[in-house]
LUMZAPA-175772 format. One record per residue: residue number from 1; residue in one letter; x, y, z of N, C-alpha, C in turn. Coordinates in Angstrom, 1 decimal, always signed. Each point is the difference from the previous one (the first is absolute). Layout:
<sites>
NUM,A,X,Y,Z,X,Y,Z,X,Y,Z .
...
</sites>
This chain:
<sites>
1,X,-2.5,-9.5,+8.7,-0.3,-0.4,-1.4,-1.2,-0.9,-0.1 .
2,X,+0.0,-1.0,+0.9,-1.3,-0.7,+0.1,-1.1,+0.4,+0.3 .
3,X,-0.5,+2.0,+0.4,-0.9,+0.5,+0.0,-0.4,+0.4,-1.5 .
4,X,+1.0,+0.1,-0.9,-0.2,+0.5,-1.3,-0.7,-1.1,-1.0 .
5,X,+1.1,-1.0,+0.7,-0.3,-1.2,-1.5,-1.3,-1.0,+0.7 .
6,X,-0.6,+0.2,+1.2,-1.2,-0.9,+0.2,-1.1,+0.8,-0.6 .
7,X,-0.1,+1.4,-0.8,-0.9,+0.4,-0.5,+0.0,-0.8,-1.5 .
8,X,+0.9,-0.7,-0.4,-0.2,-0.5,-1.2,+0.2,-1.4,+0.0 .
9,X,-0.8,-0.8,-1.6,+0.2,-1.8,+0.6,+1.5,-0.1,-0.4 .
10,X,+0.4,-1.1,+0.1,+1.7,-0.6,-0.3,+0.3,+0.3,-0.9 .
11,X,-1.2,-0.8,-1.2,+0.1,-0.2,-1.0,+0.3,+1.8,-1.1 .
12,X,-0.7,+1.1,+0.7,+0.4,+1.1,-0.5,+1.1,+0.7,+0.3 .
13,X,+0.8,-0.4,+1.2,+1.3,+0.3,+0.6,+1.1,-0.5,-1.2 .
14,X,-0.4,-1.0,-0.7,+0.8,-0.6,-0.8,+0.1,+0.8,-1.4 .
15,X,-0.8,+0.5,-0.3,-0.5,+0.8,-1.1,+0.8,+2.0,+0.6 .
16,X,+0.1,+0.2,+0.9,+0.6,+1.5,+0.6,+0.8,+0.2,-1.5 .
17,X,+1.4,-0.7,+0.1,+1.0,-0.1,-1.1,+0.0,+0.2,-1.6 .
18,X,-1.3,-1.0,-0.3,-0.2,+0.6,-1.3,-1.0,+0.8,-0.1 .
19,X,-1.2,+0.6,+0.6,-0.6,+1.5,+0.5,+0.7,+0.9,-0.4 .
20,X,+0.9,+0.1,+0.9,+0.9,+1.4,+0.3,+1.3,+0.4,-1.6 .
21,X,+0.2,-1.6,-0.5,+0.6,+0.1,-0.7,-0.6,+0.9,-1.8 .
22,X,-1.1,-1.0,-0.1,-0.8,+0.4,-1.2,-0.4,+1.9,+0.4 .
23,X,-0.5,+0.2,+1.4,+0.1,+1.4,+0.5,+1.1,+0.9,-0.7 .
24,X,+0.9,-0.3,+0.5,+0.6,+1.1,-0.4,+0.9,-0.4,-1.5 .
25,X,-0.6,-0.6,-0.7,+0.7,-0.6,-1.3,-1.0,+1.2,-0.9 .
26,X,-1.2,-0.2,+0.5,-1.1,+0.6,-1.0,-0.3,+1.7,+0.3 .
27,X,+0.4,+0.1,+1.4,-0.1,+1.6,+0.3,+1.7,+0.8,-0.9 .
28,X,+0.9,-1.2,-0.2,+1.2,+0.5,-0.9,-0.5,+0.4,-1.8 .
29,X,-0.7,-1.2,+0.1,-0.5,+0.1,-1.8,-1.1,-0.9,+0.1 .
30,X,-1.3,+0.7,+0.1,-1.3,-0.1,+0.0,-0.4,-1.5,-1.1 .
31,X,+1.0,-0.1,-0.8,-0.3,-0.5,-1.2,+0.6,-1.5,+0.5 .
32,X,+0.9,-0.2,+0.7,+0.2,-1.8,+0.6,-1.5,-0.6,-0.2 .
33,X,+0.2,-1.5,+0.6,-0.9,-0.9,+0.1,+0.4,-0.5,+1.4 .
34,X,-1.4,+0.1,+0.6,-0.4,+0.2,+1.5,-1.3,-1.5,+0.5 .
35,X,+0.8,-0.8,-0.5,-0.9,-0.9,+0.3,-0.9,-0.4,+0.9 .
36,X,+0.9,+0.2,+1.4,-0.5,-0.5,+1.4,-1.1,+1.1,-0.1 .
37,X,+0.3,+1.2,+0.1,-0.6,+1.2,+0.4,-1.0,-0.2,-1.2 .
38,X,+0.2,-0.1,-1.3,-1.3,+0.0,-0.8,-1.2,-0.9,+0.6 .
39,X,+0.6,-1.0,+0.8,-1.0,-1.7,+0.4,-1.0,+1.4,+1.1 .
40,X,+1.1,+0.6,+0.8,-0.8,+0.2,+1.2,-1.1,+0.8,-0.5 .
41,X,+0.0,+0.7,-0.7,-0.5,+1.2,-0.8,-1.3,-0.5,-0.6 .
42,X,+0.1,-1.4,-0.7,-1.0,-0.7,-0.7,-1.0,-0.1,+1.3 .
43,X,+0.1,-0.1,+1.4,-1.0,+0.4,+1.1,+0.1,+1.1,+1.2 .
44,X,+0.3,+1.1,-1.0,-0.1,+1.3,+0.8,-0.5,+0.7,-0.3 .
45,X,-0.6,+0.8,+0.2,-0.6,+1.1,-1.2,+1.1,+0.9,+0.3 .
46,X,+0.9,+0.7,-0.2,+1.3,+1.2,+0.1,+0.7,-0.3,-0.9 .
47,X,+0.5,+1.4,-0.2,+1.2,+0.4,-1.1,+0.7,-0.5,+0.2 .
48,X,+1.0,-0.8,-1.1,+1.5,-0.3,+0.4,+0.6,+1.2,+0.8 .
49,X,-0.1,+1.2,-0.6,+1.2,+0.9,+0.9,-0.3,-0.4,+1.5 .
50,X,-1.5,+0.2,+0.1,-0.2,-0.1,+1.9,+0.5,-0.9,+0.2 .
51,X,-0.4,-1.6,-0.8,+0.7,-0.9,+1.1,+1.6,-0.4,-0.5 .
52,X,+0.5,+0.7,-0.6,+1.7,+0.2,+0.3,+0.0,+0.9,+0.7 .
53,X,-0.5,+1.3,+0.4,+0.1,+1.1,+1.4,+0.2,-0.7,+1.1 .
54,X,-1.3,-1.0,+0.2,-0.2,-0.8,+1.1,+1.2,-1.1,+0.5 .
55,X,+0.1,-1.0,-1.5,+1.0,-1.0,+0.2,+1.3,+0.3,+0.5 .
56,X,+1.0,+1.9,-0.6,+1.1,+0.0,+0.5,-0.2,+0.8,+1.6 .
57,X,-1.3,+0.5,-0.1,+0.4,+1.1,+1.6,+0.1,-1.3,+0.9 .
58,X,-0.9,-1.3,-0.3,+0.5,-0.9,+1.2,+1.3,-0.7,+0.2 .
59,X,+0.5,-0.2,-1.3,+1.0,-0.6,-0.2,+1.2,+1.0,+0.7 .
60,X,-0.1,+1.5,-0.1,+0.7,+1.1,+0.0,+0.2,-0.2,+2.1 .
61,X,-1.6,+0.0,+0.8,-0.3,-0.3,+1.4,+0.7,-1.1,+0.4 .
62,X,-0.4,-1.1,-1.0,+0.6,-1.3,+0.7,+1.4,+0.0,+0.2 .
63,X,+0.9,+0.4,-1.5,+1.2,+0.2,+0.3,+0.4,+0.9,+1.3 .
64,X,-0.6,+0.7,+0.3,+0.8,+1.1,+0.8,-0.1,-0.8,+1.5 .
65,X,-1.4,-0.9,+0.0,-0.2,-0.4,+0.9,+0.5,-1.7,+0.8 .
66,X,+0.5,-0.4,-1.0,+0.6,-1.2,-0.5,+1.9,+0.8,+0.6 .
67,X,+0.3,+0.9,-0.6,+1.1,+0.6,+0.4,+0.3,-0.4,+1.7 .
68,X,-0.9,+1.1,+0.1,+0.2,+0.4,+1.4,-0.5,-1.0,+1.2 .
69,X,-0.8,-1.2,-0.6,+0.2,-0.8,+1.2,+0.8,-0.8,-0.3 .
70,X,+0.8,-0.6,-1.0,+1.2,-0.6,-0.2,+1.7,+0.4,+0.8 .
71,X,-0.3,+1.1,-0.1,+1.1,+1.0,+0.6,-0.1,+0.1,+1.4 .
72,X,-1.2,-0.1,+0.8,-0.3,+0.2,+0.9,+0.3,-1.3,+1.4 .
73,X,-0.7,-1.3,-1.1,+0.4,-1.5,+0.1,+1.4,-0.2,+0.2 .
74,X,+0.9,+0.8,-1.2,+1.6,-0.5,+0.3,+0.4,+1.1,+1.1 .
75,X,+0.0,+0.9,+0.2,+0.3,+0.6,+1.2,-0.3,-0.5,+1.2 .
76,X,-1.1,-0.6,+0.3,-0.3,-0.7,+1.3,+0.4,-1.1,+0.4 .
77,X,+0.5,-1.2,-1.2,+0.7,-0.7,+0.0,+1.8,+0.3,+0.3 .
78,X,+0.3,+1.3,-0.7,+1.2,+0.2,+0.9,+0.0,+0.2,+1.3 .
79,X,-1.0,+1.0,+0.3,-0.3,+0.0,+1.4,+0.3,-1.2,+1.2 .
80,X,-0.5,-0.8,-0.9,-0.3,-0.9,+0.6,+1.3,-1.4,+0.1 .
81,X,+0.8,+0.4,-1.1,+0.9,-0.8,+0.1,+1.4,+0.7,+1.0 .
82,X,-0.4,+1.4,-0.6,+1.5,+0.7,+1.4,-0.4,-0.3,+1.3 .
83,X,-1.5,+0.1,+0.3,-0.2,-0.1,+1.7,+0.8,-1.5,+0.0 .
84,X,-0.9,-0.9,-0.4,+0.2,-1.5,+0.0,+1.8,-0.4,+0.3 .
85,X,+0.6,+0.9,-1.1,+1.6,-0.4,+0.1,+0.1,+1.1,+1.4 .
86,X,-0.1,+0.9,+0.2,+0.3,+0.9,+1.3,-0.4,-1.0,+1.5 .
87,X,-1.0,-0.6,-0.6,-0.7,-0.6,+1.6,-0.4,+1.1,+0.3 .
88,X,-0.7,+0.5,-0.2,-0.8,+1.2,+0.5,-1.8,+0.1,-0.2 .
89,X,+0.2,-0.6,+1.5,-2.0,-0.6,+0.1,-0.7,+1.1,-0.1 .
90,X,+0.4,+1.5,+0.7,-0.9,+1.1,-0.2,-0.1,+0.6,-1.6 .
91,X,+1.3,-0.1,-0.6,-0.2,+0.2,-1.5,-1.1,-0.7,-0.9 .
92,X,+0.4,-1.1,+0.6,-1.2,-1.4,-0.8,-1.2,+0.5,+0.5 .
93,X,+0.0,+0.1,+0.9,-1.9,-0.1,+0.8,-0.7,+1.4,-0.7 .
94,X,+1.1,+1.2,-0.1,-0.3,+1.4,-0.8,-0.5,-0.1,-0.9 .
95,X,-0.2,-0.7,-1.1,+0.1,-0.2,-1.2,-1.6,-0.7,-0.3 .
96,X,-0.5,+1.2,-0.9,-1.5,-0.5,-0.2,+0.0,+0.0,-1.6 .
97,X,-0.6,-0.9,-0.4,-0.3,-0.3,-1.4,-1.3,+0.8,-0.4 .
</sites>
């Protein structure tokens, strides 16, 4: 995940949340108020539709991607807790992150 989120500053990691939210508020009913996204808009030259296309396909990536190394994290940690309770060095030593 930290390959994903060093492409962006902190301070817009914080902002993901209400992005994604106004996103898919406005692709429901065009007609909401889209604040954050209007600000961004004020220096972009692009259509709202594109940059909601943009804002949820990443939000849509990150999730999936945010998923799967979460799940991947707690699996290895079991791994890592059965060797540990087994005493099993070759189990432990197996085990690559």
């Amino acid at each position: 995940m930290g390959q994903i989120l060093n492409d962006y500053p902190h301070a817009e990691t914080l902002t993901f949340d209400k992005q994604e939210r106004e996103a898919r508020q406005w692709q429901a009913d065009n007609s909401v108020a889209t604040p954050y996204i209007d600000a961004m808009l004020a220096e972009r030259p692009l259509q709202k539709a594109e940059l909601v296309g943009r804002i949820l396909a990443k939000a849509d990536a990150f999730t999936q991607a945010s998923g799967m190394a979460t799940g991947k994290r707690q699996r290895l940690e079991d791994e890592v807790k059965a060797a540990l309770e087994a005493e099993d060095r070759d189990a432990l030593e197996a085990i690559t992150w």
